[in-house]
PALUMKOL-195321 format. One line per field, with one value per residue (C-alpha): x, y, z. Coordinates in Angstrom, 2 decimals, always signed. Example, Ala and Ser with C-alpha at 12.3 -4.5 7.8 and 13.67 -1.06 7.14 Angstrom:
2
px c(+12.30 +13.67)
py c(-4.50 -1.06)
pz c(+7.80 +7.14)
This chain:
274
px c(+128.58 +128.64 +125.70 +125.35 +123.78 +121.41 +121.23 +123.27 +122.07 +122.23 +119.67 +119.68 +121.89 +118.75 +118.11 +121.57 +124.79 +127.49 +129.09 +126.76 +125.56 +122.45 +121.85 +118.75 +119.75 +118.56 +115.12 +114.58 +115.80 +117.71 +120.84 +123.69 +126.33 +129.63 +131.70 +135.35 +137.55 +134.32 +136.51 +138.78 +141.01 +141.55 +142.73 +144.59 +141.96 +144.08 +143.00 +145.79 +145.70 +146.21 +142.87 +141.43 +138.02 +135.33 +132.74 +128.93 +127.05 +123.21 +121.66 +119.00 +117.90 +114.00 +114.63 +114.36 +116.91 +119.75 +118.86 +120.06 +122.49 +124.59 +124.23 +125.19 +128.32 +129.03 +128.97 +132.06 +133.85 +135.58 +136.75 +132.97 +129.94 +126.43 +124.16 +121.14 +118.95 +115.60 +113.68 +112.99 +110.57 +110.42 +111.44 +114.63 +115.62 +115.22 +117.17 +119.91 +120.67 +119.83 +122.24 +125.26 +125.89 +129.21 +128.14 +124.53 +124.53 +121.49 +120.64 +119.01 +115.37 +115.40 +117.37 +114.26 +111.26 +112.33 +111.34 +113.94 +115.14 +115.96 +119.89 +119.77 +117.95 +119.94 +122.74 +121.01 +120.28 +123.89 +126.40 +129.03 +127.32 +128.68 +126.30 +126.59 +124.53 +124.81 +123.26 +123.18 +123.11 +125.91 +123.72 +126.04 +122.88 +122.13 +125.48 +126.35 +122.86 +124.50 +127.55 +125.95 +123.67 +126.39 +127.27 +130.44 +130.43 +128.79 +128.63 +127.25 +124.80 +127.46 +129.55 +129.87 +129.99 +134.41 +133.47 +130.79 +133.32 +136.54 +133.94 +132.54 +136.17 +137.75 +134.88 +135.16 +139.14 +137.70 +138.12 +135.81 +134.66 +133.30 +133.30 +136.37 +133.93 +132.00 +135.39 +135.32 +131.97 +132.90 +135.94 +134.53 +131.46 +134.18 +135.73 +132.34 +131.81 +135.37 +134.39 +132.73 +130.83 +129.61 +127.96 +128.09 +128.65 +129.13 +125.98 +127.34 +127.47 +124.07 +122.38 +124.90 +122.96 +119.85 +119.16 +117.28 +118.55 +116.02 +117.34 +121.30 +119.93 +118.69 +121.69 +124.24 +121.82 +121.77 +126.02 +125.55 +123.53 +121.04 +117.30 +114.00 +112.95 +115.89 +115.39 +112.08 +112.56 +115.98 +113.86 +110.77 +108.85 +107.25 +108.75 +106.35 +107.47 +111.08 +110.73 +109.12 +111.91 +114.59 +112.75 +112.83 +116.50 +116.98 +115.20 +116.95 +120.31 +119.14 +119.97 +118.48 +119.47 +120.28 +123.65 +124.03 +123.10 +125.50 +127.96 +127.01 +126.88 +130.92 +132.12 +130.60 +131.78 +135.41 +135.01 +134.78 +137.61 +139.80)
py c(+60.95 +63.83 +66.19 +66.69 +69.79 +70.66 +74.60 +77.32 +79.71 +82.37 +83.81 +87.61 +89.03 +89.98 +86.43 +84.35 +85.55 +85.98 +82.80 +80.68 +78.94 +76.36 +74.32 +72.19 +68.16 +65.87 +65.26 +68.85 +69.53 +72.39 +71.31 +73.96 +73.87 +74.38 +77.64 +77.24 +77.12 +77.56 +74.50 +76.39 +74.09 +76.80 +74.43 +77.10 +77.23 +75.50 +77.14 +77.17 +73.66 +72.93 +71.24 +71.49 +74.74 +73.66 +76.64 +75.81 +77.58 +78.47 +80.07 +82.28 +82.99 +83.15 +82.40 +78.53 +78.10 +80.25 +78.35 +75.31 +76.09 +78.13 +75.07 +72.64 +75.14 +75.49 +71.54 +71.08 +72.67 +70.18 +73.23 +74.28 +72.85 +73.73 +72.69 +74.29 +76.05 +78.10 +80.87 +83.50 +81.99 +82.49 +78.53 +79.52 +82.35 +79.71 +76.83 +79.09 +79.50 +76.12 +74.52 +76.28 +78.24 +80.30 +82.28 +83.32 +84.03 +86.10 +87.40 +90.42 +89.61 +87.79 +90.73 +93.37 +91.27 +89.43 +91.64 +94.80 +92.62 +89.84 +90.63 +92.20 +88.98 +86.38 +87.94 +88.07 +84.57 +83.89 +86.44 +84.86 +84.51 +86.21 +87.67 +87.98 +89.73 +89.63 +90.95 +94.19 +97.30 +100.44 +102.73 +104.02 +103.73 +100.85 +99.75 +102.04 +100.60 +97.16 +97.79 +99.24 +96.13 +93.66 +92.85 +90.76 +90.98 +93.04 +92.01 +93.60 +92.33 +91.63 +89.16 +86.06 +82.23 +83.10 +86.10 +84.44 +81.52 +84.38 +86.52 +83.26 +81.66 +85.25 +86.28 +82.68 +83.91 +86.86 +89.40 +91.84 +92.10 +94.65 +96.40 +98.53 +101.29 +101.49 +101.56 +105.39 +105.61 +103.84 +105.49 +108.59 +107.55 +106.49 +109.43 +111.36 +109.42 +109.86 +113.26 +112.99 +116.60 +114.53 +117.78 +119.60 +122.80 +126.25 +128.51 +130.26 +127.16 +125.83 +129.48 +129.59 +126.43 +127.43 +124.59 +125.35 +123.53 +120.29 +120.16 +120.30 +117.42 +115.45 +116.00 +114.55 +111.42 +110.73 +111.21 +108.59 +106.50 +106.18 +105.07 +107.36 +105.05 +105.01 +108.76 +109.14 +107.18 +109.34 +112.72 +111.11 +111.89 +110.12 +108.42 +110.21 +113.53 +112.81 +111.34 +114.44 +117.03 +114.88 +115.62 +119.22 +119.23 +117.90 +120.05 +122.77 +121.40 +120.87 +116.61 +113.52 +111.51 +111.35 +110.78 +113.50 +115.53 +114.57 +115.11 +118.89 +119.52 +118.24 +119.74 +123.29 +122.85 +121.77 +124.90 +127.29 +126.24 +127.08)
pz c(+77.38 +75.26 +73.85 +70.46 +70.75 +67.42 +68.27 +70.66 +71.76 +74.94 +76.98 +78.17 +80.78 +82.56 +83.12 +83.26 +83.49 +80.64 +79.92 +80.70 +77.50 +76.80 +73.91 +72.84 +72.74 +70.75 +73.01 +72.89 +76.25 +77.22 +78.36 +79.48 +78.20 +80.53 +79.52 +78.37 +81.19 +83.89 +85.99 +87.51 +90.52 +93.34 +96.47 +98.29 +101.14 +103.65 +107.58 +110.25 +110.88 +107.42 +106.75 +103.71 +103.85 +102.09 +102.09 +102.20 +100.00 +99.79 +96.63 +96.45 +92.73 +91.39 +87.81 +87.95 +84.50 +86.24 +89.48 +87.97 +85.67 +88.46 +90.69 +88.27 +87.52 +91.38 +91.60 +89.83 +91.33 +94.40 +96.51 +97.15 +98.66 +97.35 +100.87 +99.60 +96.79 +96.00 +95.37 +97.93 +100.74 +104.69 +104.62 +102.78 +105.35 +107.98 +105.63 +105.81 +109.60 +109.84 +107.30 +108.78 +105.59 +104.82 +101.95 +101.06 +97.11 +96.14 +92.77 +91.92 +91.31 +94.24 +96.63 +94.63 +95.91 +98.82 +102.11 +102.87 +105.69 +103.86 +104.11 +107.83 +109.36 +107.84 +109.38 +112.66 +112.56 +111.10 +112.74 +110.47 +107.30 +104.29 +101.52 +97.66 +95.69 +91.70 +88.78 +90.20 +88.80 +88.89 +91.27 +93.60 +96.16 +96.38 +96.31 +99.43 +101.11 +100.60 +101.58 +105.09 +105.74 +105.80 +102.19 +101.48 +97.68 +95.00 +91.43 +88.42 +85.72 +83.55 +85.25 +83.90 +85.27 +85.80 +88.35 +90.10 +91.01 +91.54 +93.59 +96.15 +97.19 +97.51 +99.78 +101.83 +102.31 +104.18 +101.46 +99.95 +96.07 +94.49 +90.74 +89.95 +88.77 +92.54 +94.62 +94.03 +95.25 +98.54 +99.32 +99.21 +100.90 +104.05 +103.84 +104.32 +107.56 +108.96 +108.59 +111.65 +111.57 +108.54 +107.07 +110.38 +107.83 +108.09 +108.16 +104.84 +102.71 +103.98 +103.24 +99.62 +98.97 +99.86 +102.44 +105.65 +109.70 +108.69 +105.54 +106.55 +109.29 +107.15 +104.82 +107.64 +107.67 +104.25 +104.40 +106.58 +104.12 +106.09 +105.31 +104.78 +107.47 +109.93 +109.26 +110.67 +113.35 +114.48 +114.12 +115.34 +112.24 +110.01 +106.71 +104.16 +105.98 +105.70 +101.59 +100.96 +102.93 +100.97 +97.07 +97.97 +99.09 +95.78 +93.95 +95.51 +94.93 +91.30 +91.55 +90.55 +94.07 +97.37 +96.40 +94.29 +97.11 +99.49 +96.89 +95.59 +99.63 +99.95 +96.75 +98.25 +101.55 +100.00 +98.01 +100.96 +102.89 +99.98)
C-alpha cells in the first residue's frame, strides 16, 4: 500500500542520520520514508562451508524516532538479522551477551551517557562481539580511545542510512571501517607505539620543551592513549593529580589536547635527530 505523504520533511543530523527521510500521512503519523536505493542486495557472505552468514544485530540508540526508523531500514535488508533493540539500560548490556549478538551498533548519545564501560564489558561478556559506534564526531581522541577499547567501526555524524548498511556487513566480513579523514590520525598513532621508547626522549628535547621527568612520564602514557585513570593507577597517584600534571604539560607546550601534545613532543624529537 502506498503513503501519500501530505508533507516531507528531515530532521537534524544531530538526531537521525542523512538519508533518512519522514513524512506526515494522511492520519498525521510520521511515517519514514525509505531513501532511494537504501535496499541494497549484498549476499556475498558465504563462510567456508558455503552457508549462507546471517549477522545478528543489536541496536543501541536513545532517540526513540532513529530507534525505529534504523530498525525498520535494517529489516529489509534479507542478508541481516535485527535480534534486538533499546535504549541504554543494564538489561540491554545483559540482552546482548545473551542473544548471541555479532555486531553491537551504538549511537552517539547513547556511547556519551551510557557508563565508560559500556564498550569494555560487552566485550568481556562477548569476546567475539563487534562494536559500531555512529554519529560521532572528528576528535582524533576519542576516536583513538575507541579504537583502543575494542571498536570495530567508527562513523561520523554525517553518514547517512547507505554507510550505516556498507559500514555493518563490511565489519561482519572481519574488516575495519573508519572515516578517510581519521586514518591519518591512526597510523600515526601506531607508529608512536611501535616506537617502543614511545617518548623515551633525549634529556635535550624534554628540557628544549620545557617538560620536567613526570611530565615526559606521563607524556609516554598519553602516546600510549592511555586514560587519566589508567594513569593514576600505573603511577599510583591519584586521577585529579594526574588531570591536573597533564593541563600544565599543555600549557607548557602551548596546546589545546592531549593529542596535540603527543604530537608537538614527536615533531621536536623528529627535529633533533635531523
Amino acid at each position: 500500500m502506498t503513503l501519500r505523504v501530505l508533507k516531507r520533511f528531515q530532521l537534524p543530523r544531530s538526531v537521525v542520520p542523512s538519508g533518512l527521510e519522514f513524512g506526515l500521512s494522511p492520519r498525521g503519523r510520521v511515517e519514514l520514508l525509505e531513501p532511494a536505493g537504501a535496499f541494497v542486495p549484498y549476499m556475498n557472505l558465504m563462510g567456508e562451508s558455503g552457508t549462507t552468514s546471517t549477522p545478528r544485530i543489536f541496536l543501541l540508540v536513545e532517540n526513540r524516532l532513529l530507534r525505529e526508523a534504523l530498525v525498520g531500514i535494517l529489516r529489509k535488508q534479507p542478508d541481516l538479522s535485527v535480534v534486538g533493540i533499546d535504549r541504554f539500560t543494564l538489561d540491554a548490556q545483559k540482552q546482548v551477551a545473551e542473544l548471541e549478538c555479532d555486531i553491537l551498533l551504538v549511537h552517539h548519545a547513547t556511547a556519551t551517557i551510557a557508563s565508560p564501560n559500556l564498550i569494555p564489558e560487552a566485550l568481556a561478556r562477548a569476546p567475539l562481539l563487534k562494536i559500531i559506534l555512529f554519529g560521532m564526531g572528528a576528535d582524533p581522541e576519542s576516536f583513538l580511545q575507541a579504537v583502543r577499547i575494542g571498536v570495530r567501526g567508527y562513523l561520523l555524524d554525517d553518514a547517512n542510512a547507505q554507510d550505516i548498511l556498507a559500514a555493518v556487513r563490511r565489519v561482519a566480513q572481519g574488516e575495519a571501517v573508519c572515516p578517510s579523514q581519521l586514518s591519518l590520525t591512526l597510523f600515526q598513532f601506531v607508529a608512536r607505539a611501535a616506537e617502543e621508547g614511545s617518548l623515551l626522549l633525549s634529556q635535550r628535547v624534554c628540557a628544549k620543551l620545557g617538560l620536567s621527568r613526570r611530565q615526559q612520564q606521563l607524556a609516554s602514557f598519553l602516546a600510549k592513549g592511555l586514560t587519566n585513570k589508567e594513569i593514576a593507577a600505573s603511577l599510583n597517584l591519584s586521577e585529579f593529580t594526574v588531570k591536573n600534571h597533564v593541563h600544565r604539560m599543555m600549557r607548557q607546550l602551548n596546546v589545546e589536547s592531549r593529542y596535540e601534545a603527543v604530537q608537538t613532543i614527536f615533531d621536536n624529537a623528529d627535529a633533533a635527530r635531523l
